[in-house]
C-alpha positions as a LaTeX table, in Angstrom:
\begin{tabular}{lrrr}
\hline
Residue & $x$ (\AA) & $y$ (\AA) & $z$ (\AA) \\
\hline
Unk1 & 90.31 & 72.03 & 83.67 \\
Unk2 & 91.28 & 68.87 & 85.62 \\
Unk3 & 94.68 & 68.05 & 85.74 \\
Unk4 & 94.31 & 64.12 & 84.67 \\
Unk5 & 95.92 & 62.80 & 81.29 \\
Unk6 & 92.90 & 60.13 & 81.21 \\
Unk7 & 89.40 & 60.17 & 81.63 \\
Unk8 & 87.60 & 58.71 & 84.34 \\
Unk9 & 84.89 & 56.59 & 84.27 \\
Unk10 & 82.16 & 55.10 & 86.29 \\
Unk11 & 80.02 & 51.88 & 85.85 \\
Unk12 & 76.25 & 51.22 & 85.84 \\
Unk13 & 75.78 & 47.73 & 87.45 \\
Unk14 & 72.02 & 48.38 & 87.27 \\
Unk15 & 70.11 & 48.44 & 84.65 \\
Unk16 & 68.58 & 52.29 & 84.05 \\
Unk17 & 64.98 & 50.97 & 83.24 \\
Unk18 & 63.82 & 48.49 & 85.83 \\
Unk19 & 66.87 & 48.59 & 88.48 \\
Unk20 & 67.44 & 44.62 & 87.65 \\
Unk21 & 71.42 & 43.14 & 87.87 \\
Unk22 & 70.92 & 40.62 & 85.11 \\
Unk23 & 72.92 & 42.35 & 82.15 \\
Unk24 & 73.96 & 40.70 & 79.31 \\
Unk25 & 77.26 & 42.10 & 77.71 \\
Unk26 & 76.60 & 42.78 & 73.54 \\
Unk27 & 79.48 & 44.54 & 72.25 \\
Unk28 & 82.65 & 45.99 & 73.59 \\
Unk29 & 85.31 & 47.94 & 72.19 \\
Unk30 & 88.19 & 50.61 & 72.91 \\
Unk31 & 87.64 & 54.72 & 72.15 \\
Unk32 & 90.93 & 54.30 & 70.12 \\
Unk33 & 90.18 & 51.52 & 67.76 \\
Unk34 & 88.74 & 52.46 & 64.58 \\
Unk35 & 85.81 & 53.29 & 62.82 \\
Unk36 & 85.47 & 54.92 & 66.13 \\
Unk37 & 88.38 & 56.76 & 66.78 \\
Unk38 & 87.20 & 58.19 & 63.25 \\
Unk39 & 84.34 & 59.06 & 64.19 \\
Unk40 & 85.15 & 60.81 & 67.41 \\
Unk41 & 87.98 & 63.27 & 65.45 \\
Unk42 & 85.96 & 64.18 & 62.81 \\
Unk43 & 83.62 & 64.96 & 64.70 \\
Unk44 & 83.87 & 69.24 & 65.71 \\
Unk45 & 85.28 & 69.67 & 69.52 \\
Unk46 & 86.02 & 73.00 & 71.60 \\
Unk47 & 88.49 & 70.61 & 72.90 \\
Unk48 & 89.15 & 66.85 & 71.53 \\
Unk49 & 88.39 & 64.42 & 74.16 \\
Unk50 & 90.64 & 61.99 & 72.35 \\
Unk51 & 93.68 & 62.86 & 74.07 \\
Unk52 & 91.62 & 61.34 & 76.95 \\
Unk53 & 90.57 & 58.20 & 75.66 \\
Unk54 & 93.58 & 56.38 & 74.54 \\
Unk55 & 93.14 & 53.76 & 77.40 \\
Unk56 & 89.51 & 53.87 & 77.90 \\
Unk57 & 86.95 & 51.54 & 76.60 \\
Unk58 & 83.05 & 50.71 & 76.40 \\
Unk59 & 81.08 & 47.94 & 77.22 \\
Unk60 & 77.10 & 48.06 & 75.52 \\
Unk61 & 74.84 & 46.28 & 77.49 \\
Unk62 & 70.87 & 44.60 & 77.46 \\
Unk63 & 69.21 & 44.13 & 80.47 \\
Unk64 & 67.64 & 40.40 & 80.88 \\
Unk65 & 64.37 & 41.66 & 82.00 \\
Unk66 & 63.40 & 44.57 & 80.55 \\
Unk67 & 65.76 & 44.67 & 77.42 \\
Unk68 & 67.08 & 47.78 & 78.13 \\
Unk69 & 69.93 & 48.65 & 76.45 \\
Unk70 & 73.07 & 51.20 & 77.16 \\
Unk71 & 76.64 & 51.99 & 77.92 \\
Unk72 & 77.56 & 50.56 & 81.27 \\
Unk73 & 80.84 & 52.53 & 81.53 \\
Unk74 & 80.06 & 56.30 & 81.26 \\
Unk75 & 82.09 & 59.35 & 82.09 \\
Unk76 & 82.25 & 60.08 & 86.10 \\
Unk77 & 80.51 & 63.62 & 87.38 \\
Unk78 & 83.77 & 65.36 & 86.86 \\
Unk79 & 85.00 & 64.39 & 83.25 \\
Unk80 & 81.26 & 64.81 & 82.14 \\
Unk81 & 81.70 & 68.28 & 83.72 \\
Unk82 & 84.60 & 68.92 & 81.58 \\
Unk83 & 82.55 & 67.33 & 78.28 \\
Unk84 & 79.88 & 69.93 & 79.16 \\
Unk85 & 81.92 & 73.19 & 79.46 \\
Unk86 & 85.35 & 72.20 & 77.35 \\
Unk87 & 84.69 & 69.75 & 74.72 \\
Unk88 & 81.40 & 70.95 & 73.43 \\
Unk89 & 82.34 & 74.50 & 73.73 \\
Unk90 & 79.64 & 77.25 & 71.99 \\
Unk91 & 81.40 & 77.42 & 68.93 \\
Unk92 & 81.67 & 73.82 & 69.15 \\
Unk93 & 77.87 & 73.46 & 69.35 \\
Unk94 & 77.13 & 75.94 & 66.64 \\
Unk95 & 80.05 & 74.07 & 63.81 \\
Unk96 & 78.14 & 70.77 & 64.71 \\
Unk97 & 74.74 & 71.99 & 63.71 \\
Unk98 & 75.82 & 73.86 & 60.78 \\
Unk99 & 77.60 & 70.46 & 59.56 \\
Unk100 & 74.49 & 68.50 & 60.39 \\
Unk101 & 72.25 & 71.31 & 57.98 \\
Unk102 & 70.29 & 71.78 & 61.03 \\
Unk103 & 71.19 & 76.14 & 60.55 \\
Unk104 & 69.71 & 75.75 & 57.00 \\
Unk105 & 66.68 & 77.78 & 56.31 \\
Unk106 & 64.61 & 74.45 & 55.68 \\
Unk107 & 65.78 & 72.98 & 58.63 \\
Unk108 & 64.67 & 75.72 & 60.65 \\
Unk109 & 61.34 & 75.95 & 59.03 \\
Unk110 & 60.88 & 72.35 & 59.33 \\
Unk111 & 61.74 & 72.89 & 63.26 \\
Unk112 & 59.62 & 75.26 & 64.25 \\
Unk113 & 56.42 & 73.76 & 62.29 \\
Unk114 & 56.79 & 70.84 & 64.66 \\
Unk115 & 57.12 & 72.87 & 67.40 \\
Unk116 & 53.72 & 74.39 & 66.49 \\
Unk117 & 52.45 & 71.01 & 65.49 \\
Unk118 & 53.29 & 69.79 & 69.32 \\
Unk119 & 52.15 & 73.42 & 70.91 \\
Unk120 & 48.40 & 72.88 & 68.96 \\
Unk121 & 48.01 & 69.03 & 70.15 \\
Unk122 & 49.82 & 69.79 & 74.00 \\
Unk123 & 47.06 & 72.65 & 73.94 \\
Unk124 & 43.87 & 70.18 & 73.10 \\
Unk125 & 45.70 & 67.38 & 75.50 \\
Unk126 & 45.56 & 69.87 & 78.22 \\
Unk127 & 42.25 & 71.42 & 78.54 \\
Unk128 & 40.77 & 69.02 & 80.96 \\
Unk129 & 43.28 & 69.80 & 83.86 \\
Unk130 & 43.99 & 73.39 & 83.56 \\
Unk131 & 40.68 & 74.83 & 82.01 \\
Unk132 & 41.21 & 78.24 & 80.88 \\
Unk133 & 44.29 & 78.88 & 82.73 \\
Unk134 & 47.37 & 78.92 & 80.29 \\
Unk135 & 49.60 & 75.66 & 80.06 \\
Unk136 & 52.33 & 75.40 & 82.43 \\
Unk137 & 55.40 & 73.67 & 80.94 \\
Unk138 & 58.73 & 72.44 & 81.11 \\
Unk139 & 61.22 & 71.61 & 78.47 \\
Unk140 & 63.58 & 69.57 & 80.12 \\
Unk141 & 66.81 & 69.44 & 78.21 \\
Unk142 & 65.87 & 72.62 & 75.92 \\
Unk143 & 68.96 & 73.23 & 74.37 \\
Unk144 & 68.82 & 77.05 & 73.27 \\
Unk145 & 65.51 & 77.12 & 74.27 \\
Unk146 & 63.19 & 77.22 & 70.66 \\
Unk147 & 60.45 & 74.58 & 71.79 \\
Unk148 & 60.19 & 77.20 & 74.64 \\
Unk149 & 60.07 & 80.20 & 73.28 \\
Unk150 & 57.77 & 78.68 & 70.45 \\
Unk151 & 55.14 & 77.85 & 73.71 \\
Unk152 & 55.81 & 81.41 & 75.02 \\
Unk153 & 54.44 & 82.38 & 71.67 \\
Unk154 & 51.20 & 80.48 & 71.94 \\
Unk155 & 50.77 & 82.36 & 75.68 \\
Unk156 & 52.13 & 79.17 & 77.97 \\
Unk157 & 53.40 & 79.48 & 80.86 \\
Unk158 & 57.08 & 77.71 & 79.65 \\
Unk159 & 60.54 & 77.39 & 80.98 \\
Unk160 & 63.20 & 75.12 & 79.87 \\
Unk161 & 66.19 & 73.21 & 81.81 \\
Unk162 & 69.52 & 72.37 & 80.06 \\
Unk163 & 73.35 & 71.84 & 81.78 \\
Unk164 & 75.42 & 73.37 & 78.68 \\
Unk165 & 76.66 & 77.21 & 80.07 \\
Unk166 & 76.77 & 77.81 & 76.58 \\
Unk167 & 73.33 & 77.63 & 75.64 \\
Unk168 & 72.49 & 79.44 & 79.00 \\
Unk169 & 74.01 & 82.17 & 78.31 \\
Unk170 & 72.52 & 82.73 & 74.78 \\
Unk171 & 69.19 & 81.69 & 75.80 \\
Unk172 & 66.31 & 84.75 & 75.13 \\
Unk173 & 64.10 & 82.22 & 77.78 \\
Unk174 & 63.72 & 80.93 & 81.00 \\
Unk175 & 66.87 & 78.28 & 81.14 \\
Unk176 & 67.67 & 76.90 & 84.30 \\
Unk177 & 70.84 & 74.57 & 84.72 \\
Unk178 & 69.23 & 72.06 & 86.48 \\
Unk179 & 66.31 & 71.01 & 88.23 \\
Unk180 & 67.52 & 71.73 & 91.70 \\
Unk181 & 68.01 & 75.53 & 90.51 \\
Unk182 & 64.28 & 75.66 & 89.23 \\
Unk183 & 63.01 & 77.53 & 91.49 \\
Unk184 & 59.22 & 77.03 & 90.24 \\
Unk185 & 56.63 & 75.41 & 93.04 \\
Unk186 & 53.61 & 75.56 & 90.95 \\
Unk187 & 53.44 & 71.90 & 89.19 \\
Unk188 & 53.52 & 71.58 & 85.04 \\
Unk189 & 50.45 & 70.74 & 83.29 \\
Unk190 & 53.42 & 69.09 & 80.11 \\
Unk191 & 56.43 & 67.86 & 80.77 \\
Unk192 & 58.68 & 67.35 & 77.15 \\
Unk193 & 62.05 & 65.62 & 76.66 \\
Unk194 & 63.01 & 65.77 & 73.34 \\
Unk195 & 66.52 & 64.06 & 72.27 \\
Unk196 & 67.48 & 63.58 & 75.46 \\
Unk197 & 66.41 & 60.57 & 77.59 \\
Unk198 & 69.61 & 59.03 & 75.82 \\
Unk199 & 72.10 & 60.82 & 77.37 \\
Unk200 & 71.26 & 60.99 & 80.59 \\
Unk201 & 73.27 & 59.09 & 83.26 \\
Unk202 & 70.04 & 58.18 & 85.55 \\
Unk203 & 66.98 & 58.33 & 83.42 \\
Unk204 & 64.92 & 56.73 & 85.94 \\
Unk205 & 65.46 & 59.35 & 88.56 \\
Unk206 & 65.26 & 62.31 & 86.60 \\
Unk207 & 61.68 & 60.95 & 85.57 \\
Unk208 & 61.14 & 60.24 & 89.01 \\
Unk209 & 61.62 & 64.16 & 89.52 \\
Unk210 & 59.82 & 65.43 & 86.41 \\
Unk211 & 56.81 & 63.17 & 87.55 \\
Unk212 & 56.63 & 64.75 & 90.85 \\
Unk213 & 56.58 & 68.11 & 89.43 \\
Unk214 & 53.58 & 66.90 & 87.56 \\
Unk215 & 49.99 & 67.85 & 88.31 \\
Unk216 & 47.71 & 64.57 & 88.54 \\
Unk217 & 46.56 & 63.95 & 84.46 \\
Unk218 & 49.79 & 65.83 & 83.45 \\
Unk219 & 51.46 & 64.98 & 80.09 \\
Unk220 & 54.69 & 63.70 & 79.58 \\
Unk221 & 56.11 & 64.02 & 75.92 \\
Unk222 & 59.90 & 61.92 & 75.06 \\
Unk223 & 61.49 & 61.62 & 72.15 \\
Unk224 & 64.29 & 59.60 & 71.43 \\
Unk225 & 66.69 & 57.86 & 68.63 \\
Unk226 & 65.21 & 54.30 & 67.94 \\
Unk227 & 68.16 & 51.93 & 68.16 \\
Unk228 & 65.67 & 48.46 & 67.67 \\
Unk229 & 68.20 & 46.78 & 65.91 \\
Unk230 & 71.52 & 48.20 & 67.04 \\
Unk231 & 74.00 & 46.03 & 68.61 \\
Unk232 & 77.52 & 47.53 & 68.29 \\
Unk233 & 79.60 & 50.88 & 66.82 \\
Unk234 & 80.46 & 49.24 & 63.13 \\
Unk235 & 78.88 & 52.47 & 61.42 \\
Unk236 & 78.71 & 55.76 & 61.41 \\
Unk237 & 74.63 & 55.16 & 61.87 \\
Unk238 & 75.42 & 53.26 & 64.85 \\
Unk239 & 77.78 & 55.91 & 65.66 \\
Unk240 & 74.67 & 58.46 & 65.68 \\
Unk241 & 72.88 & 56.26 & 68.03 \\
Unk242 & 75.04 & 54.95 & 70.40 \\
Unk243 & 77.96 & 57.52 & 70.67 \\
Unk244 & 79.58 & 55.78 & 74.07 \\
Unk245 & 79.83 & 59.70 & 75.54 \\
Unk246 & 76.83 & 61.08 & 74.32 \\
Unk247 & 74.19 & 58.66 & 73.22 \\
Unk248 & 74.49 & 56.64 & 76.54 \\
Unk249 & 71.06 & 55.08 & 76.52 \\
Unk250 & 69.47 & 53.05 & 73.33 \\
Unk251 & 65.99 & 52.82 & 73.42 \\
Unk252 & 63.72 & 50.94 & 71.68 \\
Unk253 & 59.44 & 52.04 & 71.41 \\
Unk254 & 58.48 & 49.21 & 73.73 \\
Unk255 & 61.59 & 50.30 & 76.38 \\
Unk256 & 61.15 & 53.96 & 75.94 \\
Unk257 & 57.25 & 53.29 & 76.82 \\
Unk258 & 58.38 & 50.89 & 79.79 \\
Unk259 & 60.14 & 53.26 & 81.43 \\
Unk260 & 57.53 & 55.68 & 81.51 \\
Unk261 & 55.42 & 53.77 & 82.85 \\
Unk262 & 57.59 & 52.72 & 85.86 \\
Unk263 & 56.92 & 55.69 & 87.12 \\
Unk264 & 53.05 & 56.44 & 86.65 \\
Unk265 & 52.45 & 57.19 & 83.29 \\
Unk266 & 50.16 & 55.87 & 80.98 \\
Unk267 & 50.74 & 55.47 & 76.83 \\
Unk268 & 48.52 & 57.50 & 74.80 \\
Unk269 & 48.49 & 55.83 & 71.50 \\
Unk270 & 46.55 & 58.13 & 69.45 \\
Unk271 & 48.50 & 61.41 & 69.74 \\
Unk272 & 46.26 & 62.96 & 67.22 \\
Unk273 & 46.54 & 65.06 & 64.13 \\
Unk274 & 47.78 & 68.59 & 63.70 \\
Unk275 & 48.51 & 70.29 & 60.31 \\
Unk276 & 50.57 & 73.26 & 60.04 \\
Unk277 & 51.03 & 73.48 & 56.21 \\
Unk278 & 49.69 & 75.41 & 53.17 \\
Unk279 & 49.64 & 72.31 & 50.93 \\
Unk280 & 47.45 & 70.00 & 50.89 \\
Unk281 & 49.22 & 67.01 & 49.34 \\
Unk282 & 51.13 & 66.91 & 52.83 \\
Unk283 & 47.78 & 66.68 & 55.21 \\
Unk284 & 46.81 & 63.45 & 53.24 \\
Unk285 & 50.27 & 61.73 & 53.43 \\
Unk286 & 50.37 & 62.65 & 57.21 \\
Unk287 & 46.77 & 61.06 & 57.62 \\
Unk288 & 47.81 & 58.24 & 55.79 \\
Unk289 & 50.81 & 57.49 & 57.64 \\
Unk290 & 53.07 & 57.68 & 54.66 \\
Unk291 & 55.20 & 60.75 & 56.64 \\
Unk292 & 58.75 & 60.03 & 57.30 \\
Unk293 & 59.47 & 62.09 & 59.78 \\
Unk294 & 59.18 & 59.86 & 62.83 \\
Unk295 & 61.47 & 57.23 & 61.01 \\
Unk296 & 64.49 & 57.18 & 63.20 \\
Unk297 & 62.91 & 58.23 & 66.44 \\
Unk298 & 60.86 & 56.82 & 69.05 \\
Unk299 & 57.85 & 59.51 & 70.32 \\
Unk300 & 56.34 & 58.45 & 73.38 \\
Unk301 & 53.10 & 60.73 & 74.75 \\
Unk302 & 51.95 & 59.51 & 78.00 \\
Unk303 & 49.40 & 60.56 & 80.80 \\
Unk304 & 50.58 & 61.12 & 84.82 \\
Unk305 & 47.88 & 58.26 & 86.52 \\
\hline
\end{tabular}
């Protein structure tokens, strides 16, 4: 528990895409002033961070060159420590995702058909680079480990990566706490990042990292909110996508497929079909593009060069 009355914070002088200094300041504001002093308390906390904002304020930023955008002021190592282990406690994490309907039996059905929908096309993606040798993967950011233990299912070789202690120490998979902790030397045929790219503090480098763990043809898999469009915290939508202590980074398709390519990927555009449904009404509407379910988020498959 550290002993401050106010959070700390850092700033990010540089943008988190392409490394240029030409930012452009879009919208600023203070934790305390409402809608988003709202938002934060109503939202469910092991601890409240409020207490800890009432003198702290964000700055949302674009970068001139790339048109990245994200939070330049973001919590130091230590006070993002403390959001990790005391504000989003495990009881914390579980009221959340019961209030979000994500515990609902729908939800999880809808969940884990997606997870089988990216095991079938990761599996045909692969086959080139591993022949009959089972897919090696990491799931980097895994939460409580499903997508992983989905792959385990399917006979891959899977492990996950995630910082929260309290999903650790539920997890019935392979979690590491970070990548400096994974103690695997043989590199991934699929690296995924699913909801997470946003809220990491240096994007850039951790791709750097997942990309040398990589075999040569590998597949990288992000997935992220969209935010074209959003410019300031007015709503609880823009709330959702630009939280100033979660949702740090706001990608767009085109910036989301930039920075992937910065460091040796290349797009796939066609990530090809895969059904996993008894009705048929559903495999027309997803080969007709009418599906909805990629509305609000920005999927990004690429190839290591």
């Amino acid at each position: 528990m550290l002993s401050q009355s106010q959070a700390e914070f850092t700033e990010r002088n540089h943008c988190i895409n392409c490394n240029s200094t030409r930012l452009s300041e879009i919208s600023h504001g203070r934790f305390m002033d409402p809608p988003l002093r709202d938002f934060l308390e109503a939202d469910p906390w092991g601890e409240s961070p409020v207490p800890y904002l009432q003198d702290a304020e964000w700055v949302l930023v674009r970068c001139s060159e790339c048109q990245q955008l994200f939070h330049k002021r973001i919590l130091n190592a230590a006070w993002n420590e403390q959001r990790f282990t005391t504000w989003m406690s495990a009881d914390a994490i579980a009221k959340f995702e019961d209030e979000r309907g994500w515990t609902s039996f729908s939800s999880k059905f809808d969940r884990a058909r997606r997870h089988v929908e990216h095991v079938l096309r990761i599996e045909k993606f692969t086959r080139l680079i591993r022949g009959d040798r089972p897919v090696r993967l990491l799931d980097f950011g895994c939460g409580f480990g499903d997508f992983v233990c989905a792959c385990e299912r399917f006979g891959f070789d899977a492990v996950g990566v995630d910082r929260a202690k309290p999903r650790i120490a539920s997890a019935v998979v392979r979690i590491y706490s970070s990548l400096d902790d994974l103690d695997e030397t043989e590199p991934f045929h699929v690296v995924t990042l699913f909801e997470v790219l946003e809220h990491l503090d240096e994007p850039a480098s951790v791709l750097k990292q997942l990309s040398g763990r990589s075999v040569s043809g590998g597949l990288l898999i992000l997935e992220t909110p969209d935010c074209k469009g959003v410019t300031d915290l007015k709503s609880r939508t823009d709330y959702d996508l630009i939280h100033p202590l979660e949702h740090i980074n706001a990608f767009t398709h085109e910036t989301l497929i930039s920075i992937a390519e910065r460091h040796g990927f290349r797009h796939i555009k066609n990530r090809g079909p895969a059904h996993v449904t008894a009705e048929r009404i559903r495999v027309l509407k997803l080969r007709r593009g009418k599906t909805f379910a990629w509305s609000r988020r920005n999927y990004h498959a690429a190839l290591l060069s």
